[in-house]
C-alpha positions as CSV (number, residue, x, y, z in Angstrom):
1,X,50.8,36.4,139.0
2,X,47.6,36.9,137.8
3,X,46.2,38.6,140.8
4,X,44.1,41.9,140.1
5,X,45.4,45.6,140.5
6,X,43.8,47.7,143.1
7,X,41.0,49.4,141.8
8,X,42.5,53.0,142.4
9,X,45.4,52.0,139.9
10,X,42.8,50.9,137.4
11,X,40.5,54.0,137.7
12,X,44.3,55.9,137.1
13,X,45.7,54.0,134.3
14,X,41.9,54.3,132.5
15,X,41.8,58.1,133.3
16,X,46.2,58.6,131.8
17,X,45.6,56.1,128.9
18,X,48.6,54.3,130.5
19,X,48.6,50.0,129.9
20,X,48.5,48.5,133.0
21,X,51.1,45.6,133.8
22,X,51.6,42.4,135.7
23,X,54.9,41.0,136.9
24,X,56.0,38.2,135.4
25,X,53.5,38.1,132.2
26,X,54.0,41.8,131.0
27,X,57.3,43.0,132.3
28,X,60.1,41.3,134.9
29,X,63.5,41.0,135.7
30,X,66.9,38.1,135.9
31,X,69.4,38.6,138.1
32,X,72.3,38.2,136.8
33,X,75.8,37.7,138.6
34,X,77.5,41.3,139.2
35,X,74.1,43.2,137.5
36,X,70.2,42.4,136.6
37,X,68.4,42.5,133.4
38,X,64.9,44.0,133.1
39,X,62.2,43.2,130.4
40,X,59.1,44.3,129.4
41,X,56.9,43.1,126.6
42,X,55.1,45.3,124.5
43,X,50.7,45.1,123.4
44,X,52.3,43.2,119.8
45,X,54.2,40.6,121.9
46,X,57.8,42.0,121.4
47,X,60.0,42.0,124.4
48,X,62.6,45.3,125.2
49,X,65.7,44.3,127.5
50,X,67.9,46.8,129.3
51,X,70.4,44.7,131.1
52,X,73.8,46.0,132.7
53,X,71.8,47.3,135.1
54,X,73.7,47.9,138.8
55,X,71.8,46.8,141.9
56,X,69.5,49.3,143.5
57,X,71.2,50.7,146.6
58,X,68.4,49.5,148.7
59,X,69.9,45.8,149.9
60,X,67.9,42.6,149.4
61,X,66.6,40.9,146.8
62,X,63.0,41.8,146.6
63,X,64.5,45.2,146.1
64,X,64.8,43.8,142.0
65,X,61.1,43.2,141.7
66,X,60.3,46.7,143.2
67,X,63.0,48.3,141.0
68,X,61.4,46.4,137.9
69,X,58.0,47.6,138.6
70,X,59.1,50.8,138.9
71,X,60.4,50.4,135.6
72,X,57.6,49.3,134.2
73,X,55.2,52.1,135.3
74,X,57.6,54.7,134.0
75,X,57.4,52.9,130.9
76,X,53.8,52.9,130.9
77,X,53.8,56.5,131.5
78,X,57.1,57.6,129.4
79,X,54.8,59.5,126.7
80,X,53.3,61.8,129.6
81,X,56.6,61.4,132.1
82,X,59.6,60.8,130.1
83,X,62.9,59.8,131.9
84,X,66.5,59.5,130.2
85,X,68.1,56.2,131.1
86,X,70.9,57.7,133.1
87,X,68.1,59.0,135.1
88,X,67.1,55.9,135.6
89,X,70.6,54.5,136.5
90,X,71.2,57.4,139.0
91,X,67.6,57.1,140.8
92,X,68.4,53.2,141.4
93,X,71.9,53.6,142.4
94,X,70.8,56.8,145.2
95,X,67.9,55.7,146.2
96,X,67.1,55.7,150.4
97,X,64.6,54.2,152.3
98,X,65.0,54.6,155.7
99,X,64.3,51.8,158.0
100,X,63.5,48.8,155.6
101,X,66.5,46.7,155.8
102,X,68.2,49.6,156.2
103,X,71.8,48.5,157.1
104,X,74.6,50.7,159.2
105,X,78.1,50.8,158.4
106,X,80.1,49.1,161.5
107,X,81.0,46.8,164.0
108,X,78.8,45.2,165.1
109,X,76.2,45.6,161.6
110,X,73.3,47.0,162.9
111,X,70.0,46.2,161.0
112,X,67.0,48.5,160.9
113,X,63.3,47.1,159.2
114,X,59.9,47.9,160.4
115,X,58.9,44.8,159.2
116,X,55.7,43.8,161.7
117,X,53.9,41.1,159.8
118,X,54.7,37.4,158.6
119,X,55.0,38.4,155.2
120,X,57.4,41.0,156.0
121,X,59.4,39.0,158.9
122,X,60.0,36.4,156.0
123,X,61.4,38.6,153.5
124,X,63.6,40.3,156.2
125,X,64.5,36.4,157.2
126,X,65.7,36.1,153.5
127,X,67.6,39.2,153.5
128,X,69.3,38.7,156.8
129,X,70.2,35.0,155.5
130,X,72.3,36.8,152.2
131,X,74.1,39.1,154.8
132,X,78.1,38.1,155.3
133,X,78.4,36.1,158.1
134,X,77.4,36.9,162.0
135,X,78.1,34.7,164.9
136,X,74.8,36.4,166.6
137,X,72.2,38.2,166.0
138,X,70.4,40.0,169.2
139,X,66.9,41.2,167.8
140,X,65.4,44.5,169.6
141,X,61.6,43.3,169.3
142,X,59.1,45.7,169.6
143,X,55.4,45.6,168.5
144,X,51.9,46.4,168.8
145,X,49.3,44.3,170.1
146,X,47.2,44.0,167.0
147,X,49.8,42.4,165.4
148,X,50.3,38.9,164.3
149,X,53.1,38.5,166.9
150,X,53.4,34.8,166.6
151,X,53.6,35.0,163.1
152,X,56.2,37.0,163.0
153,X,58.8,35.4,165.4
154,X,57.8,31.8,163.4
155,X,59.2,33.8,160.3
156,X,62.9,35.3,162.2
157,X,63.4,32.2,164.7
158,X,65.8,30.9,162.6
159,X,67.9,34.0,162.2
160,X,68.0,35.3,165.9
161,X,70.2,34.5,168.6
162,X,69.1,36.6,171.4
163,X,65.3,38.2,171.5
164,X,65.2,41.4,173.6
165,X,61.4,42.1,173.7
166,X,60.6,45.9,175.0
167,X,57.8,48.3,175.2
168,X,56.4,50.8,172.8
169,X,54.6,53.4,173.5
170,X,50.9,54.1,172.7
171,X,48.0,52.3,173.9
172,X,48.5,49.8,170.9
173,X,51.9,48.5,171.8
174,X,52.0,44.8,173.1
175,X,54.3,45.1,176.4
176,X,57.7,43.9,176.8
177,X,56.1,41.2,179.4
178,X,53.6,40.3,176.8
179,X,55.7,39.6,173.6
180,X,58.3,37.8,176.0
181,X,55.2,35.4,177.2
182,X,54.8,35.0,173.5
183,X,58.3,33.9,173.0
184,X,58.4,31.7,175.8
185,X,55.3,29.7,174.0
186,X,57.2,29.8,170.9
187,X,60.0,27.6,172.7
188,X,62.3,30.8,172.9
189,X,63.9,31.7,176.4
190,X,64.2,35.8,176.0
191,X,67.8,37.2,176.6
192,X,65.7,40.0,179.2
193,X,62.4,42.3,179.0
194,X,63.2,46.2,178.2
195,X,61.0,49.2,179.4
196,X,61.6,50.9,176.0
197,X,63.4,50.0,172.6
198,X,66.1,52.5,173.1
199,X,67.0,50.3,176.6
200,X,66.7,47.2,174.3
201,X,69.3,48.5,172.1
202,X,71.4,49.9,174.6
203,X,71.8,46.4,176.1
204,X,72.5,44.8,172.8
205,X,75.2,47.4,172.1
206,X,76.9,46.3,175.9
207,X,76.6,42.6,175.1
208,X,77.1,41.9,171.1
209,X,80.6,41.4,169.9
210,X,82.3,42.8,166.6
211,X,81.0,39.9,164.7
212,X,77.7,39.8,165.3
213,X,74.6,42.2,164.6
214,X,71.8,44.0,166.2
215,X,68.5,44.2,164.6
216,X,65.9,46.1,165.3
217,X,62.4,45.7,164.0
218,X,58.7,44.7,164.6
219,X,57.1,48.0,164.0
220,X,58.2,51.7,162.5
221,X,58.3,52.9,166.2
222,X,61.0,50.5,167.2
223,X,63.0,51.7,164.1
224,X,62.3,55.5,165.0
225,X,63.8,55.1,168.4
226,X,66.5,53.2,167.2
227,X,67.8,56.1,164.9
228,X,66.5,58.7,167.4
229,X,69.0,56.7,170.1
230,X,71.6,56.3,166.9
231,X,71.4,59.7,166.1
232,X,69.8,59.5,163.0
233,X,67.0,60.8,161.3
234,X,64.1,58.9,159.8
């Protein structure tokens, strides 16, 4: 888009000589069927393809546009940072991210994403809607108050099943009682309100079968008590 770089990247590209770039106009990408191609396009107009690239390990497909404008600033910066191109390979195909759409090997999948705006509850919407097949999806919802709660269960509606709203703690976190009064004006009948995230996700364990997945999301502190309760770490 045309839409203007924050003024901290400006001050750093003028201050490193580097070019700055713009998706889509200067550099992008084209997914491809089993791999993704990305471009960039030099000051004279000529264009530089590397394609055969794998997809980065981190799952969903605005994980290409990230990937390319990663690219693209190590281009811009290869005189002062160069990296070899198996570098590159490796970084993409290693790279972790914990808790945005991160998913867990089993049965049931279990999703993890601190997504806790619209923006970001529609692009987790799109990611859950590429996953294989579920039958349900029970959604462990926890966020804080200043939030754009409505906002974000308009985006996810359509992928969940069963909403388990529960408490965070922190004077900032909107109660279970609150975000279930929320659903309920949304037209959605909450599966039960939870003290805590880690009770949310206990009951969604109990209750979801082998075909279906539990996702929890709505802020980083539901995430961070789901791996604390999974055994994880962040």
């Amino acid at each position: 888009g045309d839409a203007q770089p924050p003024q901290s990247l400006v001050a750093y590209a003028q201050a490193t000589g580097a070019r700055l770039q713009l998706m889509g106009r200067d550099f992008g990408y084209q997914r491809q069927e089993q791999q993704w191609l990305y471009w960039l396009r030099a000051g004279n107009g000529d264009v530089t393809r590397r394609g055969g690239l794998a997809f980065p390990a981190l799952r969903g497909e605005r994980q290409l546009a990230n990937a390319a404008c990663a690219l693209a600033a190590l281009d811009a910066l290869h005189q002062r940072l160069p990296v070899a191109m198996q570098d590159l390979r490796r970084g993409l195909g290693e790279v972790e991210l914990a808790g945005r759409f991160q998913v867990l090997p089993g049965r049931p999948a279990v999703v993890l994403d601190v997504a806790h705006n619209p923006q970001a509850a529609r692009t987790l919407a799109a990611n859950l809607g590429e996953m294989a097949f579920h039958r349900n999806t029970w959604a462990v919802f926890g966020m804080l108050a200043d939030k754009d709660v409505d906002g974000v269960i308009g985006s996810l509606r359509e992928r969940v099943t069963h909403w388990l709203p529960c408490s965070l703690e922190g004077v900032r976190a909107a109660g279970a009682a609150a975000l279930a009064e929320r659903l309920r004006a949304a037209g959605i009948e909450p599966a039960g309100r939870f003290d805590s995230a880690r009770e949310a996700l206990v009951y969604a364990q109990e209750n979801a079968g082998e075909d279906d997945r539990i996702l929890a999301f709505g802020s980083f502190l539901t995430v961070a008590a789901a791996l604390q309760l999974l055994g994880r770490s962040a």
